[in-house]
C-alpha positions in Angstrom: 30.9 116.3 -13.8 34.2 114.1 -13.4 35.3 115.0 -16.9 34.5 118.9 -16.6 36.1 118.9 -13.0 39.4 117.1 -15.2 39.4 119.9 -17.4 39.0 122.7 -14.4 42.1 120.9 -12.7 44.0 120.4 -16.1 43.7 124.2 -16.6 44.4 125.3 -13.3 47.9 123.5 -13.7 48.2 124.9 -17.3 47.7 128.8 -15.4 50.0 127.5 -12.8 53.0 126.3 -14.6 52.6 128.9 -17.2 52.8 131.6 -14.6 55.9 130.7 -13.1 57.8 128.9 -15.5 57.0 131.6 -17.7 58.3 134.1 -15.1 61.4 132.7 -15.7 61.4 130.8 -12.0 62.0 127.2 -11.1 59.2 125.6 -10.0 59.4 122.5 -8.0 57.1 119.6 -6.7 57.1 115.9 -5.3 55.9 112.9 -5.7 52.3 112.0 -4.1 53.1 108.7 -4.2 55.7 106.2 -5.9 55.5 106.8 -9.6 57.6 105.2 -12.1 59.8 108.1 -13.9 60.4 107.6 -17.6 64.1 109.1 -19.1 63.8 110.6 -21.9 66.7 111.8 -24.5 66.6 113.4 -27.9 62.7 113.2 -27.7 62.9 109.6 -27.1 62.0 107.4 -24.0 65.0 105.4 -23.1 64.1 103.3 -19.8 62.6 104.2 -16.6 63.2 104.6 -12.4 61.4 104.4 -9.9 61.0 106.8 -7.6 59.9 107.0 -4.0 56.5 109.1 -2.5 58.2 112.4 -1.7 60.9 112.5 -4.3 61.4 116.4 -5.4 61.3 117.3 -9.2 61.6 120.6 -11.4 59.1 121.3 -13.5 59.5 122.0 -17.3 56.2 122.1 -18.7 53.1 119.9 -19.2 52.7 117.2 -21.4 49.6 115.8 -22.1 48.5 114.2 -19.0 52.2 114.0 -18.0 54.5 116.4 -16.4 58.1 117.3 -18.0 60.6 117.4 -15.2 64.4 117.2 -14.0 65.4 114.7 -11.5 68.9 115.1 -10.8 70.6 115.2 -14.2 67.9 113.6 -15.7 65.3 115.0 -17.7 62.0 112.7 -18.2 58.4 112.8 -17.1 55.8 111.5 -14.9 51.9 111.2 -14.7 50.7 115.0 -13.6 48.2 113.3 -10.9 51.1 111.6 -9.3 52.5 114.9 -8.1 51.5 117.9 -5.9 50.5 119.6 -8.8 47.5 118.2 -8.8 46.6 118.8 -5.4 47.4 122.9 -6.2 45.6 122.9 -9.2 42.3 121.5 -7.7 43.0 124.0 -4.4 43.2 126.9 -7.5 39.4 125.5 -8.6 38.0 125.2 -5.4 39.1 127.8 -3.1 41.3 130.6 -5.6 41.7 132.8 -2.5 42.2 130.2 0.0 46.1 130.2 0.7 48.2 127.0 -0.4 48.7 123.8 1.9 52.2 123.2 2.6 53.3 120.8 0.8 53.9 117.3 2.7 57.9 116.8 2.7 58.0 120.2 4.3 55.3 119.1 7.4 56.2 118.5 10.8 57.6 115.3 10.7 55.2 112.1 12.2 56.0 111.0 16.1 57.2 108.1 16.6 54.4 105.7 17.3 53.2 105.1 21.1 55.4 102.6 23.0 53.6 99.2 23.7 52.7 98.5 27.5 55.7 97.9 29.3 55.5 94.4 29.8 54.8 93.8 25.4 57.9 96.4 25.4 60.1 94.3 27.1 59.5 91.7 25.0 60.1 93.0 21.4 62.5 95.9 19.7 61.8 98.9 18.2 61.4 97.2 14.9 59.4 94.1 16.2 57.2 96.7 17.3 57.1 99.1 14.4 55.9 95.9 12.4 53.5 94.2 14.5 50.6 93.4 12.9 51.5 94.7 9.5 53.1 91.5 7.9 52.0 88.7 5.3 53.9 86.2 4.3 53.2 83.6 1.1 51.2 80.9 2.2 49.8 78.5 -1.3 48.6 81.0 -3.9 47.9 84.1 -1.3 49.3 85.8 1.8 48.8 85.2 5.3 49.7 87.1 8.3 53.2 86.7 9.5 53.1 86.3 13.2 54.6 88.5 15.4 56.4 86.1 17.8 58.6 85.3 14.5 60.4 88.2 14.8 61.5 87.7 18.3 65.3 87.2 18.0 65.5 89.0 14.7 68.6 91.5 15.4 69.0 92.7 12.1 66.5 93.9 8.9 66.7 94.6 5.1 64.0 96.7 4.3 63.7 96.0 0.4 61.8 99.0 -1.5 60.7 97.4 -4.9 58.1 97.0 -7.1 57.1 94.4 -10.1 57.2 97.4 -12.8 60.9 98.1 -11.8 63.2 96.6 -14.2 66.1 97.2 -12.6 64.5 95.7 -9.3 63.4 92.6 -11.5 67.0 92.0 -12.4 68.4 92.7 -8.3 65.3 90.7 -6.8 66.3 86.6 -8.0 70.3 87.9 -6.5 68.5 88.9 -2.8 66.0 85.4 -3.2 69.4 83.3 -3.6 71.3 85.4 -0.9 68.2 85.0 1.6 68.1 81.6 2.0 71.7 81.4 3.1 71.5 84.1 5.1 68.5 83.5 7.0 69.4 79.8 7.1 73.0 80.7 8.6 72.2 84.1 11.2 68.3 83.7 12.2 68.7 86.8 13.7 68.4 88.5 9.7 65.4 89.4 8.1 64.3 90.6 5.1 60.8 93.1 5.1 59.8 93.3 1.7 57.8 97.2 1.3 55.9 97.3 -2.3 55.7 100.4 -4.7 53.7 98.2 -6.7 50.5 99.8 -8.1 47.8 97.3 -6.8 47.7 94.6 -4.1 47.6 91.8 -6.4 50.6 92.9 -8.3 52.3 93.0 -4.8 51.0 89.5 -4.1 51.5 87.8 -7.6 55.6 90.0 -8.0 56.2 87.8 -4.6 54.4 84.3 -5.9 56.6 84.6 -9.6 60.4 85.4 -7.7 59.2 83.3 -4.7 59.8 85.8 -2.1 60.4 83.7 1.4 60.7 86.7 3.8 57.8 89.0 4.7 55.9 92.2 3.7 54.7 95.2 4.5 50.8 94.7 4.1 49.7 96.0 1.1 46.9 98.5 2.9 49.1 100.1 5.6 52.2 101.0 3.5 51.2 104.5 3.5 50.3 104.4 6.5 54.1 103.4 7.8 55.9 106.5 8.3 58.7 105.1 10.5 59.7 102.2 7.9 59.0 104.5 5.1 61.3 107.2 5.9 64.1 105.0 5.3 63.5 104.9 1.8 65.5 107.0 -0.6 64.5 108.4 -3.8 64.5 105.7 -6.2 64.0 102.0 -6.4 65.5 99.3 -6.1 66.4 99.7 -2.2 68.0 97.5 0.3 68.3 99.5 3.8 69.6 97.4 6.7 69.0 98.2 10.1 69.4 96.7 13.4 66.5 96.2 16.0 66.3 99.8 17.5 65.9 101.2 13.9 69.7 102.4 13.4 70.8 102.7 9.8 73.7 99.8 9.2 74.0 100.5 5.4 72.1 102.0 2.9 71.2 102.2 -0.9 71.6 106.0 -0.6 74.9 107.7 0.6 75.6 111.3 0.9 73.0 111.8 -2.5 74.6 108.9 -4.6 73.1 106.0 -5.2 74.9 103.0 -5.0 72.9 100.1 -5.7 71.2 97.4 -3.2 74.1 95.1 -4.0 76.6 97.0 -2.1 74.3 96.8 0.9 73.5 93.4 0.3 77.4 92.7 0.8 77.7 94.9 3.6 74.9 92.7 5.2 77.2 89.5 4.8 80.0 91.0 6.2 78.1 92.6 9.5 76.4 89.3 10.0 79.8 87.5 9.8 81.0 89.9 12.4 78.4 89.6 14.7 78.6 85.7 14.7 82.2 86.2 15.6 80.8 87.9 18.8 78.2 85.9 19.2 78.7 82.5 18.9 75.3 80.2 18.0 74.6 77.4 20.9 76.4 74.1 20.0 78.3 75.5 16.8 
C-alpha cells in the first residue's frame, strides 16, 4: 500500500508540474523543512547549500525522486518530499475536488507566545523566555538540559543556524568555537544558541561532541516547534543572527537579500560587545 500510494503521489506531481510548466507558467514552491540544495552546472553537481524550512524555489521539472529548481541564480535540485509539492500531490490523490491548502509561508503569521506570570516576567527577557526550557548543553558523551537561571544576565545572543552536512558551516563552525571562548569569557552577558538543520538528533548531538560546541542548543524535538527563534533564519545556511534580549535584530547573515556570510556578523558581534563594555563597565575592572 505504501509503494502504490508513492506511485499515486509521484504521479499526481508528474500531472501537476506537467500542467503548468507545460502551460508555459512559473510554478513555485518551498521548502517543508531544511533540505540541503545541490548546484548543479553543465549537468554536473558542483557543491551544495543549505537552505532553511520555507525557502521559495521555481520549479523546472522532476527528476527522479528529485525536484529541478532555480534558487536565486542558481539552478540545482532537491528531494521532491522535502517541498510542498508533495503535500499537493497527495491533496490531488486524496481529495481531487477539495480546494488547495495555502501554502505555509503565506499563513497568518504565529503569535507571540503567552507572557510568563508577572513575577517569572520580571525576572527574565524576551529571549530568556522564548528559550526556557528548550536548551541542552554537552555534558560527557550526551546533552543535558541547560538551566534557565544561566541565561539570567545574558544581554546579547548569536543564534547559529547550521548543520553537520553543511560544508561551508563545517569550515565557519571551529572560527565561532575559537571566538566563543573569548567572548563569553570576556562579556558574560553574550551567548551563543546553537539551532540544528541537522537530519537526526544524534547527528545534532555527535556535530556538537566532534567541534566541541561550549554554548547551548535548541533541543533537537522542539526546533519546529520554535517559530519566534526560527523566523530569524534566512534562507541558507551557515547563519549567525545576533540579537539583544527583547529579540531586536543587531546584525544579521542576511541583508537586504544578499548574503553576507556569519563572519561579518561574527565581527559585528566583537565590535557591539566592545561598545557596550565601554558603557558598562564590569564590577572591579
Amino acid at each position: 500500500m505504501k509503494f502504490l500510494r508513492h506511485l499515486l503521489t509521484f504521479g499526481a506531481m508528474l500531472v501537476l508540474i506537467g500542467s503548468v510548466v507545460g502551460a508555459g507558467l512559473p510554478l513555485e514552491t518551498s521548502l517543508t523543512q531544511a533540505t540541503k540544495f545541490e548546484i548543479v552546472r553543465n549537468g554536473q553537481t558542483s557543491g551544495s547549500v543549505g537552505l532553511a524550512k520555507g525557502a521559495q524555489l521555481e520549479v523546472i521539472a522532476l527528476d527522479g525522486t528529485y525536484v529541478q529548481v532555480r534558487y536565486r541564480n542558481l539552478t540545482g535540485r532537491v528531494p521532491a518530499a522535502h517541498t510542498e509539492l508533495a503535500a499537493l500531490a497527495l491533496a490531488m490523490n486524496q481529495a481531487p475536488a477539495a480546494p488547495v491548502a495555502q501554502p505555509a509561508a503565506e499563513a497568518a503569521p504565529v503569535a507571540e507566545t503567552a507572557a510568563a506570570p508577572a513575577s517569572a516576567a520580571a525576572a527574565t527577557s524576551v529571549m530568556a523566555r522564548r528559550l526556557q526550557g528548550k536548551l541542552v548543553r554537552l555534558q560527557g558523551n550526551g546533552l543535558q538540559a541547560h538551566e534557565a537561571a544561566r541565561l539570567n544576565g545574558v544581554k546579547f545572543y548569536a543564534l547559529y543556524y547550521s548543520a553537520s552536512w553543511c560544508g561551508p558551516c563545517r569550515q565557519f563552525t571551529p572560527r565561532l568555537v575559537d571566538a566563543y571562548k573569548n567572548l563569553r569569557t570576556e562579556y558574560p552577558e553574550f551567548e551563543v544558541v546553537f539551532v540544528s538543520a541537522d537530519n537526526s538528533a544524534g547527528d545534532m548531538k555527535d556535530y556538537m561532541k566532534g567541534d566541541r560546541m561550549a554554548w547551548p542548543a535548541l533541543r533537537y524535538d522542539v526546533v519546529r516547534e520554535t517559530p519566534d527563534i526560527l523566523r530569524y533564519s534566512g534562507d541558507g545556511i551557515p547563519c549567525l543572527v545576533l540579537v539583544d534580549d527583547k529579540g531586536k535584530v543587531l546584525s544579521d547573515t542576511n541583508r537586504g537579500g544578499n548574503y553576507v556570510g556569519p563572519q561579518v556578523v561574527l565581527e559585528d558581534t566583537r565590535k557591539l560587545l566592545q561598545k557596550y563594555r565601554q558603557k558598562n563597565p564590569r564590577p572591579n575592572s
